[in-house]
N, CA, C and O atoms as a GROMACS GRO file, in nm:
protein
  396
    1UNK      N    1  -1.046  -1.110  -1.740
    1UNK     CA    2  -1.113  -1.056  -1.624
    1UNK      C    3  -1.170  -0.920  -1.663
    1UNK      O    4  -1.093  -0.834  -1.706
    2UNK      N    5  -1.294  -0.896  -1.651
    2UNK     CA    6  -1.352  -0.787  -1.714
    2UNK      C    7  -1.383  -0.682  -1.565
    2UNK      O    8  -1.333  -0.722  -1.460
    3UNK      N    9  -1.453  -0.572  -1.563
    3UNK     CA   10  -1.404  -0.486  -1.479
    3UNK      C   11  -1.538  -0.518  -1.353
    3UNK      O   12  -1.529  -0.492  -1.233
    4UNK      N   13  -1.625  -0.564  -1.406
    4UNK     CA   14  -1.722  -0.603  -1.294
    4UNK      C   15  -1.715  -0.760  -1.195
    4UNK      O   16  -1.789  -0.786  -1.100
    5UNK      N   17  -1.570  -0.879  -1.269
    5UNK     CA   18  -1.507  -0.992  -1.171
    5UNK      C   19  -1.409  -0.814  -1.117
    5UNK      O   20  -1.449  -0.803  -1.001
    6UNK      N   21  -1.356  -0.744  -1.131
    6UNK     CA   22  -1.212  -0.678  -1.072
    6UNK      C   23  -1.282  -0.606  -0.955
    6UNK      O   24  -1.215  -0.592  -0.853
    7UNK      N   25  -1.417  -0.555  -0.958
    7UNK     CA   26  -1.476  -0.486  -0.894
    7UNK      C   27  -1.500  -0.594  -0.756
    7UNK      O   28  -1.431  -0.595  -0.654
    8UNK      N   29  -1.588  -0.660  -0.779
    8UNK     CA   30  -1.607  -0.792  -0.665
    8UNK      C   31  -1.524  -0.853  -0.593
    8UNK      O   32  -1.535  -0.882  -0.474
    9UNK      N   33  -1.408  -0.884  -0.690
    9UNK     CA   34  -1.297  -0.920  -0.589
    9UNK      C   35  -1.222  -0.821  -0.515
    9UNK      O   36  -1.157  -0.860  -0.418
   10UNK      N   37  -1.220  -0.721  -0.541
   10UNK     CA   38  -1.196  -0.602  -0.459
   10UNK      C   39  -1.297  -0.605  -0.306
   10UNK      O   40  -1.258  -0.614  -0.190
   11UNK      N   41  -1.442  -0.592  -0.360
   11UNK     CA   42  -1.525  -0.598  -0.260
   11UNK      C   43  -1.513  -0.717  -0.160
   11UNK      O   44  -1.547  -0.699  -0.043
   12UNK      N   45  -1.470  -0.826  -0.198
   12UNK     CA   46  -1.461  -0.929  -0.134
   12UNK      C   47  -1.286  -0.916  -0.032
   12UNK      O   48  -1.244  -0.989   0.058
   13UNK      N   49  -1.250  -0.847  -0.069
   13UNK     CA   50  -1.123  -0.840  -0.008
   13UNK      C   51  -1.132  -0.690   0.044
   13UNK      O   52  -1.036  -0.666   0.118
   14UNK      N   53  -1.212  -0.590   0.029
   14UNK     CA   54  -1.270  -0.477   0.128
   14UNK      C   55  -1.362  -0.569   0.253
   14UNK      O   56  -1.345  -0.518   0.364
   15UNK      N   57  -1.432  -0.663   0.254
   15UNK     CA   58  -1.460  -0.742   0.355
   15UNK      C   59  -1.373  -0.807   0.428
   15UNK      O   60  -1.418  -0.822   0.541
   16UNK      N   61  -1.218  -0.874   0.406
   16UNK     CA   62  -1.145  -0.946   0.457
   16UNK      C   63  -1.104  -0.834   0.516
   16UNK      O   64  -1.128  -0.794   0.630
   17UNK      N   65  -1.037  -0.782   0.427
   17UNK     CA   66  -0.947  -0.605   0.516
   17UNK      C   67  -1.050  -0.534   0.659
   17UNK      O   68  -1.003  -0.482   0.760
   18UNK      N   69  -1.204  -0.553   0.624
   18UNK     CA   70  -1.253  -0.477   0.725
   18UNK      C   71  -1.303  -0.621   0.854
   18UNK      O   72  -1.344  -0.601   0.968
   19UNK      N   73  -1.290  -0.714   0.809
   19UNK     CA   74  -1.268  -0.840   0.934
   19UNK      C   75  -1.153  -0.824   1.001
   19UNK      O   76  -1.166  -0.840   1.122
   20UNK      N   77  -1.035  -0.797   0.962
   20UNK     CA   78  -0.907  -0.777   1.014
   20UNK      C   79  -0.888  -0.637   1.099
   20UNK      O   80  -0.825  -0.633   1.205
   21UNK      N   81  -0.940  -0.542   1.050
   21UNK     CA   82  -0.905  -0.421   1.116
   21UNK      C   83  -1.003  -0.436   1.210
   21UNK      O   84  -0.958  -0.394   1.317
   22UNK      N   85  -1.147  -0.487   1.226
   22UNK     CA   86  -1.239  -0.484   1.366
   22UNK      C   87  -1.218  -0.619   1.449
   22UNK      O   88  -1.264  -0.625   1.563
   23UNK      N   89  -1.170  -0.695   1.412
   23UNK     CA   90  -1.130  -0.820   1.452
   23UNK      C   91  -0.997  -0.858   1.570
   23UNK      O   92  -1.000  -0.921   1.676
   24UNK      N   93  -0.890  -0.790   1.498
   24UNK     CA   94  -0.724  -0.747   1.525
   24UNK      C   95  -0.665  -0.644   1.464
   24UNK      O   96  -0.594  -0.625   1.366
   25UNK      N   97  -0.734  -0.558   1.584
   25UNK     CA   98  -0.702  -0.428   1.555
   25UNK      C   99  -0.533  -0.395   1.558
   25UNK      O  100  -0.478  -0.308   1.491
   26UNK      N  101  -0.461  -0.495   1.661
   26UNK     CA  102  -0.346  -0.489   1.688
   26UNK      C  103  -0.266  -0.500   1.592
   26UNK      O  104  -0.194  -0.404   1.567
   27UNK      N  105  -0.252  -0.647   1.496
   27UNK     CA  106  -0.249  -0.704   1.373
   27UNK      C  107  -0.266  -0.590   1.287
   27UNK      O  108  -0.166  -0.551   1.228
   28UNK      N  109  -0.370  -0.533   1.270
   28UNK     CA  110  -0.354  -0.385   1.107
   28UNK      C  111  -0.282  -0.325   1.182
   28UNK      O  112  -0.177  -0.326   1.117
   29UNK      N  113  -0.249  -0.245   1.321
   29UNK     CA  114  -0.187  -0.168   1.336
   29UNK      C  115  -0.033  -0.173   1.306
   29UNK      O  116   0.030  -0.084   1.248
   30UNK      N  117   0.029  -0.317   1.364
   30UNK     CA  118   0.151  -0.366   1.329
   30UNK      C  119   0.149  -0.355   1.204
   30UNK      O  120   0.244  -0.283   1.173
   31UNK      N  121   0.066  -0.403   1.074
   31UNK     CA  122   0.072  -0.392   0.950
   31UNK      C  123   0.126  -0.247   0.880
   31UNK      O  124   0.215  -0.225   0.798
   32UNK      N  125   0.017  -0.148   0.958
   32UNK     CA  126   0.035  -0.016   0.922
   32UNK      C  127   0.155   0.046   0.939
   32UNK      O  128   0.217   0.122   0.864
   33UNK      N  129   0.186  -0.006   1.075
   33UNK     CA  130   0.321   0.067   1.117
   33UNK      C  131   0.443   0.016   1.049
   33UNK      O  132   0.539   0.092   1.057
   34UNK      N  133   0.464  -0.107   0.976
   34UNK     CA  134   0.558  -0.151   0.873
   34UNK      C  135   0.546  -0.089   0.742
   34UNK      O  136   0.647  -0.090   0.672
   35UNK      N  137   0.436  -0.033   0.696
   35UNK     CA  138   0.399  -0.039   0.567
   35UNK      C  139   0.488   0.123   0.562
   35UNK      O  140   0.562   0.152   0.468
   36UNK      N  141   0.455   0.230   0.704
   36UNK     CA  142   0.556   0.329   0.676
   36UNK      C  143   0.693   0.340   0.724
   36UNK      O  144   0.762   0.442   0.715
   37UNK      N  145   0.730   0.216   0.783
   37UNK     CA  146   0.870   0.173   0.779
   37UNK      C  147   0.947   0.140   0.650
   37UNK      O  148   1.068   0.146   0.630
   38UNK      N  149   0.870   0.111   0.584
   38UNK     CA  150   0.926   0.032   0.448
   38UNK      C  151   0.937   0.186   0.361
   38UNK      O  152   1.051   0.218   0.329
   39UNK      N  153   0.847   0.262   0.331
   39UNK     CA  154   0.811   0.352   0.264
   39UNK      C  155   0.973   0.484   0.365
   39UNK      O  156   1.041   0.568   0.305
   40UNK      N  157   0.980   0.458   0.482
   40UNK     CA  158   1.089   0.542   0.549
   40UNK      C  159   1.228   0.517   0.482
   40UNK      O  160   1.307   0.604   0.446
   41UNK      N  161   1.252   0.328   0.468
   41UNK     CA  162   1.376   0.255   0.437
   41UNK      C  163   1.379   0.339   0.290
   41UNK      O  164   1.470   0.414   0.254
   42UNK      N  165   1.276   0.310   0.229
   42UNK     CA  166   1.325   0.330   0.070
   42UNK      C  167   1.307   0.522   0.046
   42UNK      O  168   1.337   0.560  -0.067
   43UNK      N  169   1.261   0.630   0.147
   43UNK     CA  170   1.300   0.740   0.129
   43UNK      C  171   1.439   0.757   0.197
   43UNK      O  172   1.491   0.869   0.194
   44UNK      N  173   1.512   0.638   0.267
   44UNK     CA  174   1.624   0.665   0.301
   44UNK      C  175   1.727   0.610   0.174
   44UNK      O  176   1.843   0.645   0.149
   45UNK      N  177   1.657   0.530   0.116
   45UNK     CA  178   1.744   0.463  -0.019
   45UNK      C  179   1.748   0.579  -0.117
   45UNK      O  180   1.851   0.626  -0.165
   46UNK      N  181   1.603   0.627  -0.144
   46UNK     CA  182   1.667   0.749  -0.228
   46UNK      C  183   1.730   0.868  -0.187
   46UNK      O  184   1.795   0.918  -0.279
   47UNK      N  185   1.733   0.917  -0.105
   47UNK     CA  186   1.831   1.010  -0.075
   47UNK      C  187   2.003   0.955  -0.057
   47UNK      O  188   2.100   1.028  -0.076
   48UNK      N  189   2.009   0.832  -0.022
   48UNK     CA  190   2.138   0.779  -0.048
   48UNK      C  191   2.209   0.764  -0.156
   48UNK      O  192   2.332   0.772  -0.153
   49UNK      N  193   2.130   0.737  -0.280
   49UNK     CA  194   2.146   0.659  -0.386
   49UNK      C  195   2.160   0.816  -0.445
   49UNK      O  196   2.262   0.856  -0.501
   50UNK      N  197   2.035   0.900  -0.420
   50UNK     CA  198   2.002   1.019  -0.534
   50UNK      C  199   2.168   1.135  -0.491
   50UNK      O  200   2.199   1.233  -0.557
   51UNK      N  201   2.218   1.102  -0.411
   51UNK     CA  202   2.295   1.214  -0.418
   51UNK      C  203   2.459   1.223  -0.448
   51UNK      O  204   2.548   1.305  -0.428
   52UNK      N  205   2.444   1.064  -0.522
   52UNK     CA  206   2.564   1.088  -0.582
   52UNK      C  207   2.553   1.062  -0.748
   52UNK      O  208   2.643   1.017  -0.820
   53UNK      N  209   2.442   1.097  -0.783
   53UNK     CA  210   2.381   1.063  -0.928
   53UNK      C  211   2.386   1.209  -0.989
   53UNK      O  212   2.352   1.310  -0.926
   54UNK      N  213   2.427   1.209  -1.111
   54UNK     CA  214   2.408   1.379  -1.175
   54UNK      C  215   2.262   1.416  -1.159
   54UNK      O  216   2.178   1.351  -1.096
   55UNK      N  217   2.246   1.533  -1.227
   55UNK     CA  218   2.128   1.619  -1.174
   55UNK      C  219   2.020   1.569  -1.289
   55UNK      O  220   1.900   1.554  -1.270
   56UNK      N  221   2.089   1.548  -1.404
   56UNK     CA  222   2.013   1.501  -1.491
   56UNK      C  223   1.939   1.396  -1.500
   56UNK      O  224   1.840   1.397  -1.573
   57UNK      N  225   1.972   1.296  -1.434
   57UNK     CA  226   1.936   1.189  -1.398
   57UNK      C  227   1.880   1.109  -1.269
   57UNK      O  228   1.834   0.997  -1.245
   58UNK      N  229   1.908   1.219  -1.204
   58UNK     CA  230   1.873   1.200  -1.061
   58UNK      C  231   1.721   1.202  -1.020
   58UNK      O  232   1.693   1.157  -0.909
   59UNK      N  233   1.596   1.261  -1.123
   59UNK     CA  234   1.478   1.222  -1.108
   59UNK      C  235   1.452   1.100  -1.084
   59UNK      O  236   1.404   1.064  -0.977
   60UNK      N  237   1.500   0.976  -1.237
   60UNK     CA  238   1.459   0.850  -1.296
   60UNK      C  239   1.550   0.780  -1.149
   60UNK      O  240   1.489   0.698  -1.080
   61UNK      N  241   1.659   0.810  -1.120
   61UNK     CA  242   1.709   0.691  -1.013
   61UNK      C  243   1.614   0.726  -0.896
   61UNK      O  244   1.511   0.658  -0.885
   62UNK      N  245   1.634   0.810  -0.820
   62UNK     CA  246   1.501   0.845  -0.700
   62UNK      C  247   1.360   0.772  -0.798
   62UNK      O  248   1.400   0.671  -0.855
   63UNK      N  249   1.311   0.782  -0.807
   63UNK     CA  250   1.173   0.705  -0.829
   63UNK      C  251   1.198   0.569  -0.918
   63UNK      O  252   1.096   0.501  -0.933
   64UNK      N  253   1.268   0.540  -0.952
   64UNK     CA  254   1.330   0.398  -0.943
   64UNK      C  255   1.322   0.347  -0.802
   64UNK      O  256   1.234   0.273  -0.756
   65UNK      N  257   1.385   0.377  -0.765
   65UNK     CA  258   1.430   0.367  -0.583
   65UNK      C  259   1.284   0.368  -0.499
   65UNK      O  260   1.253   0.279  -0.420
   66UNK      N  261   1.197   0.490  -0.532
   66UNK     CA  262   1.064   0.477  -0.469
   66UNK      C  263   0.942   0.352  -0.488
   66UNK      O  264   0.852   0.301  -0.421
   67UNK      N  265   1.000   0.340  -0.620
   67UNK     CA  266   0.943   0.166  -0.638
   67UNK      C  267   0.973   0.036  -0.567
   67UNK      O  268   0.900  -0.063  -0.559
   68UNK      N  269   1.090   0.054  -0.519
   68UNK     CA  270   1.176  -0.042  -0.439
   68UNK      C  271   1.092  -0.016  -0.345
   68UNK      O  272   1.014  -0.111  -0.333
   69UNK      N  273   1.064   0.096  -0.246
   69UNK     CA  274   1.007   0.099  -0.156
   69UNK      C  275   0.843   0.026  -0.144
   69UNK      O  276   0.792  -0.043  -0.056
   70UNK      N  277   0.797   0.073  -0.265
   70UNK     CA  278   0.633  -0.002  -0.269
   70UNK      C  279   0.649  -0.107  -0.270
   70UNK      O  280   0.584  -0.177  -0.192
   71UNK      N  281   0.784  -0.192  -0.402
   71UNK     CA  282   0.752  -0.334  -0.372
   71UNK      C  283   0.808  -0.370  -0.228
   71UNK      O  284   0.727  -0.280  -0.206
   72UNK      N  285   0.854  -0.402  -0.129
   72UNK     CA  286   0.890  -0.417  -0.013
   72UNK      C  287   0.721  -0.402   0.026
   72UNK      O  288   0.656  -0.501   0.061
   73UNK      N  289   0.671  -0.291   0.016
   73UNK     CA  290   0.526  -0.262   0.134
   73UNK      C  291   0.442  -0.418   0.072
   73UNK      O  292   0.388  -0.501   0.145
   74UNK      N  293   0.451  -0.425  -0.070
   74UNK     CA  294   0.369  -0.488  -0.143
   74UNK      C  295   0.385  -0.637  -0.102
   74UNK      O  296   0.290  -0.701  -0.056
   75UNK      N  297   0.479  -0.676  -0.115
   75UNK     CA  298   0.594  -0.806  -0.069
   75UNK      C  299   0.565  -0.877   0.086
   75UNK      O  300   0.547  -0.994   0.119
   76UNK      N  301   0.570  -0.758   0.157
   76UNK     CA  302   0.519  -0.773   0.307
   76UNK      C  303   0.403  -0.810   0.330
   76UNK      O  304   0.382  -0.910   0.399
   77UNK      N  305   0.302  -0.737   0.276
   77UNK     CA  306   0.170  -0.767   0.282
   77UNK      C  307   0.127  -0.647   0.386
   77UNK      O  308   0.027  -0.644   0.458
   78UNK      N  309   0.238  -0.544   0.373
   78UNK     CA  310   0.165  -0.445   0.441
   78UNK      C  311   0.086  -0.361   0.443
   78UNK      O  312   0.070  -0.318   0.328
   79UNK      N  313  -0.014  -0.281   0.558
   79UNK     CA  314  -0.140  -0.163   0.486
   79UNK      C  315  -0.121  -0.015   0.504
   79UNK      O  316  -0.133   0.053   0.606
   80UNK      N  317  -0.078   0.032   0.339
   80UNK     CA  318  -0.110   0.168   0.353
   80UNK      C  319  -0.220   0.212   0.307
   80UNK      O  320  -0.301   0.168   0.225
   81UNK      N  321  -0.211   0.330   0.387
   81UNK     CA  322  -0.378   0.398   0.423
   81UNK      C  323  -0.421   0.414   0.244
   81UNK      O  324  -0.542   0.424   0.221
   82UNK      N  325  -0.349   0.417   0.154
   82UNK     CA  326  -0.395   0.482  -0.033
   82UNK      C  327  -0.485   0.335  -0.026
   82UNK      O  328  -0.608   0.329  -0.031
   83UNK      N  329  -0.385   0.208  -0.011
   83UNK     CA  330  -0.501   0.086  -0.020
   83UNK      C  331  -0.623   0.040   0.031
   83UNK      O  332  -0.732  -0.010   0.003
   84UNK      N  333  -0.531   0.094   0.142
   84UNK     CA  334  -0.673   0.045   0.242
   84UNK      C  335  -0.833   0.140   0.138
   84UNK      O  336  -0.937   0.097   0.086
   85UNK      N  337  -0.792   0.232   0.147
   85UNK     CA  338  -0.918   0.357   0.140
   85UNK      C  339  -0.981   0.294   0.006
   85UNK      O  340  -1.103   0.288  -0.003
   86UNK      N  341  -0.885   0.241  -0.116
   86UNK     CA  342  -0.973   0.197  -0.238
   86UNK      C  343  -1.005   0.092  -0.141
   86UNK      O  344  -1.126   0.108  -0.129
   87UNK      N  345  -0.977   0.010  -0.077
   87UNK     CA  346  -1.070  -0.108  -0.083
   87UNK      C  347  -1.174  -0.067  -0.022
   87UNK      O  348  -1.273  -0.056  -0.094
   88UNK      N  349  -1.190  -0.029   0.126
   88UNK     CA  350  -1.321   0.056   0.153
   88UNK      C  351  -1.428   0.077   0.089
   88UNK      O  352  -1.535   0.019   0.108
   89UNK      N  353  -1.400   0.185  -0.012
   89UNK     CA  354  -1.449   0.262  -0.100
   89UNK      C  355  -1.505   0.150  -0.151
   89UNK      O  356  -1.600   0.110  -0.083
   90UNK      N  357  -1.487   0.101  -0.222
   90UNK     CA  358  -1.546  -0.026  -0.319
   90UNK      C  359  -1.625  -0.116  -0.249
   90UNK      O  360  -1.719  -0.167  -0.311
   91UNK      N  361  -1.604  -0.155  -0.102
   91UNK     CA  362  -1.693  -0.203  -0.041
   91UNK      C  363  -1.762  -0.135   0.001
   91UNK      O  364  -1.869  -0.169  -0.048
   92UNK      N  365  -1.784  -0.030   0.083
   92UNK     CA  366  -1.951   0.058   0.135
   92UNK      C  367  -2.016   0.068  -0.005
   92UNK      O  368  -2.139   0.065  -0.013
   93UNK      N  369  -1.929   0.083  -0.130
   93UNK     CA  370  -2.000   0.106  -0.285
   93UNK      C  371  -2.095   0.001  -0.300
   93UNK      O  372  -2.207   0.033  -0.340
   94UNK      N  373  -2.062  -0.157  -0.268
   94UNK     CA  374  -2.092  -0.250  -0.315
   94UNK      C  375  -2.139  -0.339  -0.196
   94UNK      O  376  -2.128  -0.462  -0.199
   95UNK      N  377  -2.180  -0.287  -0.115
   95UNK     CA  378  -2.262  -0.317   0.059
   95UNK      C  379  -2.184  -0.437   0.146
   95UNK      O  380  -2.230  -0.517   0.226
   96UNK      N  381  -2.067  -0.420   0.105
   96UNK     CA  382  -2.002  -0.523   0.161
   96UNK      C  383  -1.948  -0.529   0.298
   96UNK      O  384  -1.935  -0.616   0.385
   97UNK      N  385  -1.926  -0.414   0.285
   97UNK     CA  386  -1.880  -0.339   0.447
   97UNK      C  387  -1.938  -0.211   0.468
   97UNK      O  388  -1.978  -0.137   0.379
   98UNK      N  389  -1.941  -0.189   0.594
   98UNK     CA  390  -2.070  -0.114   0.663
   98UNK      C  391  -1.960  -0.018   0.731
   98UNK      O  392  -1.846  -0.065   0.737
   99UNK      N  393  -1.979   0.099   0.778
   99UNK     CA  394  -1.916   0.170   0.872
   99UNK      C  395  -1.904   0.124   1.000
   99UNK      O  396  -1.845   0.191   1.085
   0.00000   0.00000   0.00000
């Protein structure tokens, strides 16, 4: 897959994403509002996890742990605003979606 199929299918899925958010608005919102539930669960995992870990090590387990949190958002199929915005971006780039 070379970077101009990675580009298109992006754009093509900046069109699905912007059918969904003008479509069922309700639907992205529920999405959104999980995506920083998940991202809440796993800043509650690392502070659980990170504070009985030495100091030395306590970077690599917390962001270990913060990964847990993305895959969950990822897993769900939920939308945070960092994704949403590349897909956007790539579609007004590539006239796919309109403001």
């Amino acid at each position: 897959m070379n970077s101009s199929d990675t580009v298109s299918s992006f754009a093509t899925l900046a069109a699905e994403k912007d059918n969904t958010s003008r479509n069922e608005p309700a639907s992205f919102l529920v999405l959104a509002f999980l995506a920083g539930a998940y991202i809440g669960f796993g800043i509650l995992l690392i502070f659980s996890v990170g504070q009985g870990v030495p100091a030395g090590t306590r970077p690599l387990v917390m962001g270990a742990c913060f990964g847990i949190a993305l895959t969950l958002v990822i897993f769900a199929g939920a939308e945070l605003f960092t994704g949403h915005t590349m897909y956007m971006t790539l579609g007004l780039l590539t006239g796919t979606t309109s403001t």
